[in-house]
C-alpha positions in Angstrom: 17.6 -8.2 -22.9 20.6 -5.9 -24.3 23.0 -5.6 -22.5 26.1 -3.3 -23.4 30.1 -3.3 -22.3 31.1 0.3 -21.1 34.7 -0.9 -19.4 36.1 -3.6 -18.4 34.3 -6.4 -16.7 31.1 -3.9 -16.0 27.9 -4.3 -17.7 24.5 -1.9 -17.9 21.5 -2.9 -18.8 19.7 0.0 -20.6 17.8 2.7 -18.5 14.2 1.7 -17.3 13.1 5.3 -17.3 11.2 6.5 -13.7 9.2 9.9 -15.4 7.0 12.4 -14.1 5.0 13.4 -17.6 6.6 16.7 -19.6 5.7 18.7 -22.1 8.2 18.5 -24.4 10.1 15.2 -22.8 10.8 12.4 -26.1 10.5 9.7 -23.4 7.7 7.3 -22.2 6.4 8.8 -19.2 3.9 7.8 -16.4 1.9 9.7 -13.5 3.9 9.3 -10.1 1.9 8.5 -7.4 2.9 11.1 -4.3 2.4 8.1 -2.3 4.0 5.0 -2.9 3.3 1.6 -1.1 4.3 1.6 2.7 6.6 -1.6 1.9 8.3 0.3 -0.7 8.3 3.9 1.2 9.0 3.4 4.8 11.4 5.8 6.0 14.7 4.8 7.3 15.6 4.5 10.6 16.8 7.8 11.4 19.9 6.2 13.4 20.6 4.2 10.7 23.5 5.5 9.2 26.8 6.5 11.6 28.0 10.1 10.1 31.4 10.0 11.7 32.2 6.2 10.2 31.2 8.0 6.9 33.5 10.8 7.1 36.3 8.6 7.9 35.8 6.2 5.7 35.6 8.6 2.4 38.6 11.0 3.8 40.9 7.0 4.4 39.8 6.4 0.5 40.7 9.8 -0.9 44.0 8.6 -2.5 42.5 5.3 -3.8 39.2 6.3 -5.1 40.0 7.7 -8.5 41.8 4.6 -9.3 38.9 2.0 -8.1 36.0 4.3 -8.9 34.8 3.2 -13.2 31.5 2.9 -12.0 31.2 6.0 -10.2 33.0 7.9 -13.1 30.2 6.4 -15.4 27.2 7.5 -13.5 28.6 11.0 -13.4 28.9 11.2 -17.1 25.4 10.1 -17.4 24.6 12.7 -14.8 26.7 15.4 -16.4 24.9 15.0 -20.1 21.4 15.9 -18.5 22.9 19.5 -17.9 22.0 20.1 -21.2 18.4 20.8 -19.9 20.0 24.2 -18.7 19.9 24.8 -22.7 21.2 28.5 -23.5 21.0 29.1 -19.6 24.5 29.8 -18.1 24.7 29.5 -14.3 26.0 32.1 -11.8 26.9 29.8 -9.0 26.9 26.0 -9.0 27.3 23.7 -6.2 28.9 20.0 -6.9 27.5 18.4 -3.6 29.4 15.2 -1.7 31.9 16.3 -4.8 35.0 13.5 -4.1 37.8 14.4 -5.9 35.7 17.1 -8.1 36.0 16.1 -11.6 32.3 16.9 -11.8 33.2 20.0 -10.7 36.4 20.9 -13.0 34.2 19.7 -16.1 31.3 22.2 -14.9 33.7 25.1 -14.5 35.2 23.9 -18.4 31.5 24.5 -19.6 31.1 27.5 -17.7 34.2 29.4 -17.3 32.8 32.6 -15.6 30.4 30.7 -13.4 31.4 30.5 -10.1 31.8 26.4 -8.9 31.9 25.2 -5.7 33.2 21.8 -5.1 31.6 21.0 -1.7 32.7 17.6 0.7 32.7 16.5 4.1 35.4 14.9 3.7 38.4 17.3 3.8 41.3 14.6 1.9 38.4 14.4 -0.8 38.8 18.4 -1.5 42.3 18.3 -0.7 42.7 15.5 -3.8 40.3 18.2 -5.7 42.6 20.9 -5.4 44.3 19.0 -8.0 41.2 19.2 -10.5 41.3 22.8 -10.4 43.6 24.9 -12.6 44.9 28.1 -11.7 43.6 29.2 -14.9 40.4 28.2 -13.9 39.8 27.3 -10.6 36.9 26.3 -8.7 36.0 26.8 -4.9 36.2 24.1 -2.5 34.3 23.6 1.0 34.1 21.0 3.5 30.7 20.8 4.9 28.0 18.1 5.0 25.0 17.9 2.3 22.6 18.0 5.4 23.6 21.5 6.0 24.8 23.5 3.7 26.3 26.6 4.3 25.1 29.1 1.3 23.0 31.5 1.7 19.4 31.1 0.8 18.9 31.2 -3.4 22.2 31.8 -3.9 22.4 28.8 -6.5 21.5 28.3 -10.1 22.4 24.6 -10.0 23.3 21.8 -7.3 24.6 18.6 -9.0 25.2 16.0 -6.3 26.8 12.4 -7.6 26.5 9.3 -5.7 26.2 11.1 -2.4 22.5 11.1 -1.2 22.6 7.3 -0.6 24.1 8.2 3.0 21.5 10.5 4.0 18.4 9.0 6.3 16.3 12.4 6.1 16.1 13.0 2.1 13.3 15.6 2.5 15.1 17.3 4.8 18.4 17.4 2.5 16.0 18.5 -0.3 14.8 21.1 2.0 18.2 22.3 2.3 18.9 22.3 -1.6 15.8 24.0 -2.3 16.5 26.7 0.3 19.8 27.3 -1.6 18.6 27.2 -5.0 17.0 30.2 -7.1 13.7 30.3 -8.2 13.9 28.2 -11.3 16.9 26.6 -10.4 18.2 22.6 -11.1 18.7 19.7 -8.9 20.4 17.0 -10.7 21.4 14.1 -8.6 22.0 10.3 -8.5 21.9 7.5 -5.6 22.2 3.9 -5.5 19.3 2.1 -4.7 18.6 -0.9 -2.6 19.1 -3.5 -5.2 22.8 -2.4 -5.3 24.7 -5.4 -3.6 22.1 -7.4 -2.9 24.3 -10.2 -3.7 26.9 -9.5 -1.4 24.2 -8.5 1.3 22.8 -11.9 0.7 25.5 -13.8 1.3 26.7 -11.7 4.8 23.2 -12.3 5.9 23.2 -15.9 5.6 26.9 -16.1 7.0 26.0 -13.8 9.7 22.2 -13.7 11.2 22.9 -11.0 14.2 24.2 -7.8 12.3 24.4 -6.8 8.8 27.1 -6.3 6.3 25.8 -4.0 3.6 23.8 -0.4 3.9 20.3 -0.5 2.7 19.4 2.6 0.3 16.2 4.2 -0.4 14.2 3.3 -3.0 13.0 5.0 -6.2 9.4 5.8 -4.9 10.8 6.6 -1.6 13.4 8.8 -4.0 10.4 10.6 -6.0 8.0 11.3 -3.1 11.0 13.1 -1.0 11.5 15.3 -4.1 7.8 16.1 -3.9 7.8 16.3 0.0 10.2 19.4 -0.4 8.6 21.2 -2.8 10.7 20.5 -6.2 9.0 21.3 -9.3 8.8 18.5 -12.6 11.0 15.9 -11.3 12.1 12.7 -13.4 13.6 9.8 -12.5 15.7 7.0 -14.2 16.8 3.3 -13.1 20.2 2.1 -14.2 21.0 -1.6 -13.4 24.8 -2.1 -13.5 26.6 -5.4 -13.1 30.4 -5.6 -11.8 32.2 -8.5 -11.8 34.7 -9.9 -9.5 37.1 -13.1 -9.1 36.3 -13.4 -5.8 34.5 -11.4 -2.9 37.8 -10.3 -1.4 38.5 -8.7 -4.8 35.3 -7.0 -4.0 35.7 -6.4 -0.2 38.9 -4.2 -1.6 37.2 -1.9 -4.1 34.5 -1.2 -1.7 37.4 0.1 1.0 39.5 1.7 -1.9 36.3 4.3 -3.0 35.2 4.5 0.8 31.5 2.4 1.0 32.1 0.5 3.5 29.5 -0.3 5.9 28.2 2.6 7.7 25.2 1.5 10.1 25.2 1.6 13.3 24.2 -1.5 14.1 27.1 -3.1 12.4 29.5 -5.4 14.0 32.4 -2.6 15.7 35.1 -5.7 15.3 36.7 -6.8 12.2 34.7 -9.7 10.4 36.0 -12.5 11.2 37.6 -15.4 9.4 35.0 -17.9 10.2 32.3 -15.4 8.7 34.0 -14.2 5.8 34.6 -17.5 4.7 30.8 -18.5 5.1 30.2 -15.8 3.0 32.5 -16.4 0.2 30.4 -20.1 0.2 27.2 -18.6 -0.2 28.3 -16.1 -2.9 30.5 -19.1 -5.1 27.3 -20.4 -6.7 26.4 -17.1 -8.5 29.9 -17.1 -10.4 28.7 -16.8 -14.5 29.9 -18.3 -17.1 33.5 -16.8 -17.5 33.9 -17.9 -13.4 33.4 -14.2 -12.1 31.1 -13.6 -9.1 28.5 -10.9 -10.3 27.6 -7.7 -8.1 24.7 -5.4 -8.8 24.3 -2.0 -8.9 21.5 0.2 -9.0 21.7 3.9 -9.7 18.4 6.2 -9.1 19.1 9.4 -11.2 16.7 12.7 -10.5 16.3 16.1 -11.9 13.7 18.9 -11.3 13.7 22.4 -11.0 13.2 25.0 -7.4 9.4 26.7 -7.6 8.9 30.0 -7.4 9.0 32.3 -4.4 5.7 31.1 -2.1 5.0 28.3 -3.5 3.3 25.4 -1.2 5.8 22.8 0.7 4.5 19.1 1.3 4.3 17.9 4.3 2.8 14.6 5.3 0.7 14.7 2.5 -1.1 18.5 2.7 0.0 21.6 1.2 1.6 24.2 3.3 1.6 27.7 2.0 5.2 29.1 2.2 5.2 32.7 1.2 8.4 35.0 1.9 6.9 38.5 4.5 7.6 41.0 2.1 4.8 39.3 -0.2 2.1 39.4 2.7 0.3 43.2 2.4 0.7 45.1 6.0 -2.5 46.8 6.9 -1.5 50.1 9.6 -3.7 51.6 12.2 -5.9 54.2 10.8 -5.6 52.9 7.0 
């Protein structure tokens, strides 16, 4: 397989497209089913993931993340061509969702210099290392609230770009709920996660060196992915696979990148101590025999990306499978006593 450089010591192997069927799409597509296999599709436990570790974690990592983030930096390019599905279309309002330190968000407000751009975080160092992205020639808004509640007022938004955030959220068709609510009629969701092949190496190697609690966060699927966009109503979603390799001397090496962008592990039934020598060191063995060729220990990453577009006012929301009509009072006709 192909395989292409993008920086250094980080590999991509080329995007194993994920498509609902369009129109007017140039790429191979294929029928998603709305129900994927129950292996694949379980839901999350809904405790899975501990909110206030993730907060703290990102808000600890706000001054080292720009320099240890390539990767994330990558995806959002990818993510940032596929506004050009807007085409002539310029946004009123766009929300940058789980923004970091907002260059997303500068680059949007670049495009679209009369738009209004919220950068929007929950964690408040993130926005406060944003406040540097935005110019006081053109500067963009910045709130700290969580993804799971947004707090914008319903269709209020012509386009919600979210990068590498959704991966810490248990409930996704609850979250898409929430974007949908915010979103115009019409409006675009363009978003990216990691998926649960991403560390799988170094998840791996924890589990054989520890047995009672795990190391590494598990994310959701693709099909889990596609059927929560459906779930929520979304209109002509697509989704694309990137499988990224990183590269490492050794798993400390790693261990430090993960704490200098903030991913470190978030579920609740980690280990609340420090990992100790004894475990870190069985781990390390278990990873040395996957070193390559040039002696680096490999780490993959998957990245899910998504777009699709808020339905019209009324249209049906999926729930468990059946349609439920959704249609706003003023559409309903009022018959009077004595008509």
């Amino acid at each position: 397989m192909e395989r292409r450089e993008w920086a250094s010591q980080v590999t991509a192997s080329p995007p194993q497209p994920f498509r609902f069927p369009t129109p007017d799409s140039p790429f191979p597509a294929f029928r998603w089913p709305l129900r994927a296999a129950a292996g694949d599709n379980a839901p999350m436990d809904s405790s899975s993931f501990d909110a206030h570790h993730i907060r703290r974690a990102f808000s600890r990592a706000a001054a080292s993340y720009d320099a240890a983030a390539a990767l994330q930096h990558e995806v959002e390019k990818r993510l940032l061509e596929s506004l050009d599905y807007l085409g002539d279309r310029v946004p009123q309002v766009v929300l940058d969702v789980g923004s970091g330190p907002a260059h997303a968000a500068a680059t949007m407000k670049k495009r679209w210099p009369r738009a209004q751009v919220i950068a929007l975080d929950q964690a408040l160092p993130m926005l406060q290392q944003a406040k540097r992205q935005a110019g006081w020639w053109k500067p963009f808004g910045r709130v700290c609230a969580d993804a799971r509640a947004l707090p914008l007022a319903e269709h209020s938004v012509d386009v919600i770009f979210s990068n590498l955030c959704l991966q810490w959220v248990e409930d996704l068709p609850a979250v898409f709920a929430g974007f949908r609510r915010v979103l115009k009629p019409g409006g675009l969701l363009l978003c990216s996660s990691f998926g649960p092949d991403t560390l799988v190496e170094l998840r791996e190697a924890f589990a054989q060196a520890d047995r009672e609690a795990p190391h590494v966060s598990r994310f959701a699927p693709i099909a889990q992915f596609g059927d929560a966009l459906m779930l929520s109503g979304f209109r002509d979603p697509v989704l694309d696979r990137d499988l990224f390799t990183l590269t490492y001397p050794d798993l400390a090496a790693l261990m430090r990148e993960l704490r200098a962008i903030g991913a470190t592990n978030a579920l609740h039934a980690r280990r609340h101590t420090l990992t100790g020598r004894g475990r870190f060191a069985a781990a390390s063995a278990a990873y040395e025999p996957l070193r390559n060729a040039d002696g680096k220990l490999p780490s993959s990453w998957e990245v899910i990306y998504a777009h699709a577009w808020a339905p019209p006012p009324g249209a049906p929301i999926r729930e468990g499978g059946s349609e439920i009509a959704a249609v706003p009072v003023s559409a309903i006709p009022i018959r009077r006593r004595g008509d």
